[in-house]
Residue frames as a rotation matrix with the C-alpha (Angstrom) as fourth column:
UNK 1
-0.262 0.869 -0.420 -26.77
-0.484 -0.495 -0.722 52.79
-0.835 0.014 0.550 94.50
UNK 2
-0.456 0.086 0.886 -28.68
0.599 0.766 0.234 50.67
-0.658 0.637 -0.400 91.96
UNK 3
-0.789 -0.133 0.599 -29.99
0.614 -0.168 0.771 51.75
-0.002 0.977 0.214 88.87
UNK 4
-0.109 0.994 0.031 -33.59
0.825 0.073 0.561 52.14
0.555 0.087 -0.827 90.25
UNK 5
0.269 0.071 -0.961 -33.03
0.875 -0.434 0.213 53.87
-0.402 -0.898 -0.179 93.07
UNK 6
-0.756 -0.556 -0.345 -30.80
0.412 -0.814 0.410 56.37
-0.509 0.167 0.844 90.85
UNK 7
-0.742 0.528 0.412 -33.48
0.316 -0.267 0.911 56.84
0.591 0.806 0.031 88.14
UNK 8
0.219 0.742 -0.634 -35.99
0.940 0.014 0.341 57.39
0.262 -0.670 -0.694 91.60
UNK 9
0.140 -0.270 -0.953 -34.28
0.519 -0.799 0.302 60.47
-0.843 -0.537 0.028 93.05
UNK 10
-0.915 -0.393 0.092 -33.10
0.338 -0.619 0.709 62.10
-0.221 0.680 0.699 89.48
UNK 11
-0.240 0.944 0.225 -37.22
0.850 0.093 0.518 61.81
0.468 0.315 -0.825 88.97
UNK 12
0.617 0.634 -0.465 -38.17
0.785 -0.458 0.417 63.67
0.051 -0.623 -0.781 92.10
UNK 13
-0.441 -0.482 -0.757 -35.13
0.587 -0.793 0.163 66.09
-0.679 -0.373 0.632 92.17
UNK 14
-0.867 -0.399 0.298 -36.63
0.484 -0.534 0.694 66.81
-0.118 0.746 0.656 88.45
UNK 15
-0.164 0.873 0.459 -39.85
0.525 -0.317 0.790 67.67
0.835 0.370 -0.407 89.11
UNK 16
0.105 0.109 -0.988 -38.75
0.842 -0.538 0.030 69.76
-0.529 -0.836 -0.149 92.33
UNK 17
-0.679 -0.732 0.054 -36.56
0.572 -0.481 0.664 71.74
-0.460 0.482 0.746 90.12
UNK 18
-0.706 0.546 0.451 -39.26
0.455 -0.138 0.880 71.86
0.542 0.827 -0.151 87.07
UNK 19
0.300 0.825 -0.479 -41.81
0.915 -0.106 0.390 72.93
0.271 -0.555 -0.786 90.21
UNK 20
-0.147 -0.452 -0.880 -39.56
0.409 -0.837 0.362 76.07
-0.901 -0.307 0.308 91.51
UNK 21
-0.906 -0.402 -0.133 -39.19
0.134 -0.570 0.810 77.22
-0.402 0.716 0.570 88.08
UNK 22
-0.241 0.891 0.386 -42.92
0.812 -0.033 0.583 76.89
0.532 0.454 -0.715 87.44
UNK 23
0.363 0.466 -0.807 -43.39
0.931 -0.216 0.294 79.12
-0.037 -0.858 -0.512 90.44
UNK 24
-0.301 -0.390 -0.870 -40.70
0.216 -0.917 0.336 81.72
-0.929 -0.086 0.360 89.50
UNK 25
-0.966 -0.243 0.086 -42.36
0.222 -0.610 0.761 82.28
-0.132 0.754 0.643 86.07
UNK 26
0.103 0.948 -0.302 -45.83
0.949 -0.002 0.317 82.46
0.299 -0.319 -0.899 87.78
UNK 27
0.314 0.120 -0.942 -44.54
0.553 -0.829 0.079 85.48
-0.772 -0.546 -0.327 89.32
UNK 28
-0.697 -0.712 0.082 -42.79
0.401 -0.292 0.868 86.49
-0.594 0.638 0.489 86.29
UNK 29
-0.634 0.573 0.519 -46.28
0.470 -0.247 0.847 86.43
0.614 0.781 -0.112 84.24
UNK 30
0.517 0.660 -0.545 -48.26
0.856 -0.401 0.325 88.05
-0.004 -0.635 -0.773 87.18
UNK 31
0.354 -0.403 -0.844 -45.32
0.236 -0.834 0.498 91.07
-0.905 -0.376 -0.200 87.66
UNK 32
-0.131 -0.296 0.946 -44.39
0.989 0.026 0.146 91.34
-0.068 0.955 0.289 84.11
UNK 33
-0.380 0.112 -0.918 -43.89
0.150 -0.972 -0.181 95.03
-0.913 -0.207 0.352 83.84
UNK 34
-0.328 0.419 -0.847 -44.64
-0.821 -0.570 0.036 94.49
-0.468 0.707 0.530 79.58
UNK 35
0.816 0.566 0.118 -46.86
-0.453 0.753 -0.477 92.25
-0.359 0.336 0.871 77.35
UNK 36
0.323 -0.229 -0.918 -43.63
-0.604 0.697 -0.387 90.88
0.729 0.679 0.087 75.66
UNK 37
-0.611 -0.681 0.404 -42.27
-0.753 0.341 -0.563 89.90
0.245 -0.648 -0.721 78.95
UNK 38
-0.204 0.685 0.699 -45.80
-0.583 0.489 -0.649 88.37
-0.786 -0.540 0.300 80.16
UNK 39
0.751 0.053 -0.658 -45.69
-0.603 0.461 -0.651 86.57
0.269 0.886 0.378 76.07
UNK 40
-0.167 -0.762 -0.626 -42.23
-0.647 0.564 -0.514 84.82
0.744 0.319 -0.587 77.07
UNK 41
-0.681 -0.009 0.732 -43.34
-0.695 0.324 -0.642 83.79
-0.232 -0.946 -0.227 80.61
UNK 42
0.242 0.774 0.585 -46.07
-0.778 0.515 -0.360 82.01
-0.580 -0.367 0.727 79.08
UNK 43
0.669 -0.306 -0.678 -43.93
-0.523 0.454 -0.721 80.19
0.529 0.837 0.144 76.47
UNK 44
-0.462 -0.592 -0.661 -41.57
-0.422 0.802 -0.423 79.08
0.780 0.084 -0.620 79.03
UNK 45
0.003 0.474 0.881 -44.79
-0.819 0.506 -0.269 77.53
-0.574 -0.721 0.390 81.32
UNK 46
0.807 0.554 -0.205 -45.74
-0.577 0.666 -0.474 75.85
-0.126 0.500 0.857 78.36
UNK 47
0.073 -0.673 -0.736 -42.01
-0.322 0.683 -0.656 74.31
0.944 0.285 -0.167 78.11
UNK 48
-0.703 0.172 0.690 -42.03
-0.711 -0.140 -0.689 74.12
-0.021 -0.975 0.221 81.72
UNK 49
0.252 0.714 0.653 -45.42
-0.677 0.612 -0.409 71.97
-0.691 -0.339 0.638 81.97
UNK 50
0.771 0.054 -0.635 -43.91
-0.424 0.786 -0.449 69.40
0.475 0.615 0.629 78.91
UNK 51
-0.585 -0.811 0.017 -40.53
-0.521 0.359 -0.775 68.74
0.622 -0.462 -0.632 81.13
UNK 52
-0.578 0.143 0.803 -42.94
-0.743 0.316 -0.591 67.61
-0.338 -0.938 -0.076 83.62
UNK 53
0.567 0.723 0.395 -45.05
-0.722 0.667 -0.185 65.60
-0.397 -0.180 0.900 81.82
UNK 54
0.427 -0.537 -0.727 -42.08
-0.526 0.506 -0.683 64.29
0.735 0.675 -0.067 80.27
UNK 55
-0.664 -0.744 -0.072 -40.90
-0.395 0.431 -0.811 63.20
0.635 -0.510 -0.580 83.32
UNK 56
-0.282 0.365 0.887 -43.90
-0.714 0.538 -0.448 61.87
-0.641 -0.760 0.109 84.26
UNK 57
0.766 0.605 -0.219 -44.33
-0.641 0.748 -0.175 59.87
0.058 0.275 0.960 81.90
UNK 58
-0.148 -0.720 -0.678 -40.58
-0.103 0.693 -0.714 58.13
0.984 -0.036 -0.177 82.19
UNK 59
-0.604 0.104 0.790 -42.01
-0.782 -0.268 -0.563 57.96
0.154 -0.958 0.243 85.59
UNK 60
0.045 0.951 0.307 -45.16
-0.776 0.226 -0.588 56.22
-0.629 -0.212 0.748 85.02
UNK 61
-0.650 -0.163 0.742 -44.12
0.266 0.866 0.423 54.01
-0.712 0.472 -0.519 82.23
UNK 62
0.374 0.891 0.258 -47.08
0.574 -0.004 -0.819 55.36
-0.729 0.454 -0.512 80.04
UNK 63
-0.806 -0.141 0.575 -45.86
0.568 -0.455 0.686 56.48
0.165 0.879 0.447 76.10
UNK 64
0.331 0.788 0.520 -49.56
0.869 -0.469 0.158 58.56
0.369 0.399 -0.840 75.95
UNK 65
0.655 0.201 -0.729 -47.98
0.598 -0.727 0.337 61.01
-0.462 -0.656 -0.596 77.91
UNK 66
-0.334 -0.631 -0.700 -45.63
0.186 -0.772 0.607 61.77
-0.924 0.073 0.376 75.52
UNK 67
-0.238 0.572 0.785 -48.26
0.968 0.079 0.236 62.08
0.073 0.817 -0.572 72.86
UNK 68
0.342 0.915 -0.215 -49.76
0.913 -0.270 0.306 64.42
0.221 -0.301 -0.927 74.96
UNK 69
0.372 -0.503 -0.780 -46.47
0.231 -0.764 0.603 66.55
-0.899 -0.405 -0.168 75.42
UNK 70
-0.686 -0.525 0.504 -45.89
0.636 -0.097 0.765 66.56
-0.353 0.846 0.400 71.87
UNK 71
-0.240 0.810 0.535 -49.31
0.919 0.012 0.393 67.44
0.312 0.587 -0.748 71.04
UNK 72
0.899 0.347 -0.268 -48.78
0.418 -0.863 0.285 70.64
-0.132 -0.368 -0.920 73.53
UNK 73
-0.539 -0.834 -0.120 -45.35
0.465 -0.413 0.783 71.78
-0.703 0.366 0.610 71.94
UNK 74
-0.655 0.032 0.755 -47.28
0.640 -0.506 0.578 72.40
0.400 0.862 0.312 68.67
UNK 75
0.734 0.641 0.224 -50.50
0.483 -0.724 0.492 74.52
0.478 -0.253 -0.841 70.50
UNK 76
0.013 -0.744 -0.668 -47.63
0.737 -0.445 0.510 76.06
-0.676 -0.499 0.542 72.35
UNK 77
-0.790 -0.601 -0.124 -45.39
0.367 -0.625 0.688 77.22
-0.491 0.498 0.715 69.60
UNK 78
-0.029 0.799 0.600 -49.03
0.843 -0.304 0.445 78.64
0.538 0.518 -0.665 67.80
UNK 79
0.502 0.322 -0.803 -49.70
0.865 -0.207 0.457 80.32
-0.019 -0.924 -0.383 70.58
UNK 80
0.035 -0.590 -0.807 -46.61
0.470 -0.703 0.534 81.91
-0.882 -0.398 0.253 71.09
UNK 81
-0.855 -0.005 0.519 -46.75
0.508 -0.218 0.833 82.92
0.109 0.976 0.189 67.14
UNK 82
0.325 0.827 0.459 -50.46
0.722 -0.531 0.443 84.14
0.610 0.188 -0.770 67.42
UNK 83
0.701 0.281 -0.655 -49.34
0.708 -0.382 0.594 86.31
-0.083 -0.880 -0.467 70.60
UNK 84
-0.349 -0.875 -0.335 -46.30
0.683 -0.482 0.549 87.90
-0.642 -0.037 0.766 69.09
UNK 85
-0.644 0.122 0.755 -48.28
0.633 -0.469 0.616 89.01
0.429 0.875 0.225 66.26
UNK 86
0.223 0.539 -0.812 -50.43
0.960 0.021 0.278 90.48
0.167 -0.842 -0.513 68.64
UNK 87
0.465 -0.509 -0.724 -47.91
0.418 -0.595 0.686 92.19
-0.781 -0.622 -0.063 70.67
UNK 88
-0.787 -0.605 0.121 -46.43
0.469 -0.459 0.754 93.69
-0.400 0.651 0.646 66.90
UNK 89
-0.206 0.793 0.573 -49.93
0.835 -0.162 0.525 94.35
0.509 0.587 -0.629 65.90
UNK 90
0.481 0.415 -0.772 -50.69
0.847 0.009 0.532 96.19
0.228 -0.910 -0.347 69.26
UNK 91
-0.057 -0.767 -0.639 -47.39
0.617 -0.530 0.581 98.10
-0.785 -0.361 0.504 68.88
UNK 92
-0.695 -0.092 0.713 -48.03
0.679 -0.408 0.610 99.48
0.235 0.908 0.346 65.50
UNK 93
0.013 0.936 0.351 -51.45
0.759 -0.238 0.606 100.62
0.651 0.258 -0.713 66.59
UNK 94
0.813 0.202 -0.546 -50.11
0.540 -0.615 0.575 102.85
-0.219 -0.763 -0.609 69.40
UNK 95
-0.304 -0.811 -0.500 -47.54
0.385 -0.585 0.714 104.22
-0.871 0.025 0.490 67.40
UNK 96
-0.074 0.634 0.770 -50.27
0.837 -0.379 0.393 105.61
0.541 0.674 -0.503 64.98
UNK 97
0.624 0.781 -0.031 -51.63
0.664 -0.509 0.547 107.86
0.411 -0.362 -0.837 67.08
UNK 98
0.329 -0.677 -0.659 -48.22
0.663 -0.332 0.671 108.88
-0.672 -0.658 0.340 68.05
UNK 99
-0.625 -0.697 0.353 -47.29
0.638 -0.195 0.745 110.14
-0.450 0.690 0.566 64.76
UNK 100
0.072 0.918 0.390 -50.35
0.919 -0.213 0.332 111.58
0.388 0.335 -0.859 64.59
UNK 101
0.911 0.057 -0.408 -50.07
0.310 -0.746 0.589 113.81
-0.271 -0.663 -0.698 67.49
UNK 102
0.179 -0.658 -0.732 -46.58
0.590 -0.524 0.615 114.65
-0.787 -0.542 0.294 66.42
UNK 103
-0.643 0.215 0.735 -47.51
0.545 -0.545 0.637 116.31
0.538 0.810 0.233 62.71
UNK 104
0.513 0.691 0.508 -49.51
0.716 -0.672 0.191 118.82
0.474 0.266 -0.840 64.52
């Protein structure tokens, strides 16, 4: 097996792989039973869609693509920062009203 050929199949097995695993955390953020669960599912699309462009771009030959996967890590890892605070903000505020109701 020559070099090419190997570096041809490792491509496509990785972006079968990287495809299943998009799919199981599609269902993951659709059935999420809570918001932190449906908070990690989108953090690991967003790693999940850079593997792929990362492997397309050692596909394609084209560096912009990993500009473009660098440039979604950082809106990612925001993201996932704005959304935790959220999901802590979100939790405080319904455990007001709890403590409320239990002092009468």
């Amino acid at each position: 097996m020559t070099g090419d050929l190997f570096l041809f199949v490792s491509e496509s097995v990785a972006i079968g792989v990287l495809s299943l695993a998009v799919l199981a955390v599609l269902v993951r953020l659709v059935r999420g039973p809570t918001l932190p669960d449906r908070i990690l599912a989108l953090d690991m699309l967003t790693m999940l869609a850079i593997s792929l462009i990362a492997v397309l771009a050692l596909r394609t030959g084209v560096d912009l693509l990993l500009d473009i996967a660098l440039a979604l890590c950082l809106v990612g890892f925001v993201a996932t920062i704005a959304l935790a605070r959220y999901a802590l903000a979100r939790k405080s505020a319904e455990a007001i009203p709890d403590a409320l109701g239990d002092a009468k």
